[in-house]
N, C-alpha and C positions, 0 to 999 in steps of 0.2 A: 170161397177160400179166404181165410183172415190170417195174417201175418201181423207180425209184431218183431218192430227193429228200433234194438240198442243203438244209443251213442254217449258219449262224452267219458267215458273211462279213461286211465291212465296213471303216469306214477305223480306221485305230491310228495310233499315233507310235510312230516308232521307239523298240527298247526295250518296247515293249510284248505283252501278248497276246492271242490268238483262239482258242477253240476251233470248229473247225469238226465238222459232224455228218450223216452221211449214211445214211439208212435205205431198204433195200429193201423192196418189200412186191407181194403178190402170188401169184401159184402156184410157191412155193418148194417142191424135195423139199430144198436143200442147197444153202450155200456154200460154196466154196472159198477160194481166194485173195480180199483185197480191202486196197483202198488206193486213194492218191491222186495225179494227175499235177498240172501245173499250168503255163500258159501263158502267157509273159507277152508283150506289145507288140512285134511283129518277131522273133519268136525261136520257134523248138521247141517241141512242148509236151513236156515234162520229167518224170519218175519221181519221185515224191520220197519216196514211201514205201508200202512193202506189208505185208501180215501176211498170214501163210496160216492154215489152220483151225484147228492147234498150236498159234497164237500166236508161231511165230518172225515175227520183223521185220526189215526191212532199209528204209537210208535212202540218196537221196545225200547224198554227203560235205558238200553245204552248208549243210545243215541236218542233220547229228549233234550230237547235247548240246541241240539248240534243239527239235525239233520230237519228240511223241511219238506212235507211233501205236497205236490201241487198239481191241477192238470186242466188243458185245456181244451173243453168240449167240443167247439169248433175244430181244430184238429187231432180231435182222438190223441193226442199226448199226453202222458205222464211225466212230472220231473220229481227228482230227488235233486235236491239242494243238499250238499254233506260240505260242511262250515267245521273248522278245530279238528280234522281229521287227526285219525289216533292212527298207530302201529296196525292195534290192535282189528281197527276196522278193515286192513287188507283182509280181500277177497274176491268172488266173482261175484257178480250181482246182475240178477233176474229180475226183468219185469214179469208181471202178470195182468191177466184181465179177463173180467167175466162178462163176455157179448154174447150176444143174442142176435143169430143172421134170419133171414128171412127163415131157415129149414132147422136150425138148432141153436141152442143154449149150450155154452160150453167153456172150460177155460184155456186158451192160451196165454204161451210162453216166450219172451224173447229168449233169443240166443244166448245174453248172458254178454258180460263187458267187464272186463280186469282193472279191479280199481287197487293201486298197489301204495301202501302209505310209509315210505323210508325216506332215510335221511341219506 
């Protein structure tokens, strides 16, 4: 069993930041790829950033220069650094991750963590 738990959500003002954090734990042999979507009110849920095991990263284009993402293999965590937070960026945000247990290849999902950006 692999589990995957959110933290570091919450409200900001615009211009401001969050780091969020995401750690899997459980019968890991390996991860792969891992990153963040994120869903807001009537709309898509949205990519917004990955890293795979190398550390290459890729973002969408609305958050290049603003948000970083990072993770640390010793403890199966992912972060998303979100810096210049916009209105626009409220939403729910999702990690994910591609492990490999001893018995299967598969992706899980955290729970999901309210990142809310007003004044």
């Amino acid at each position: 069993q692999v589990h995957l738990v959110e933290s570091g959500g919450g409200l900001v003002q615009p211009g401001g930041s969050l780091r969020l954090s995401c750690a899997a734990s459980g019968s890991i042999f390996s991860i792969n790829t891992m990153g963040w979507y994120r869903q807001a009110p009537g709309k898509e849920r949205e990519l917004v950033a990955i890293i795979t095991s190398g550390g290459s990263t890729s973002y969408v284009d609305s958050v290049k220069g603003r948000f970083t993402i990072s993770r640390d293999n010793a403890k199966n965590t992912v972060y998303l650094q979100m810096n210049n937070l916009k209105p626009e960026d409220t939403a729910v945000y999702y990690c994910y991750a591609h492990i490999a247990s001893r018995t299967r290849y598969s992706t899980y999902w955290g729970q999901g963590t309210q990142v809310t950006v007003s004044s």
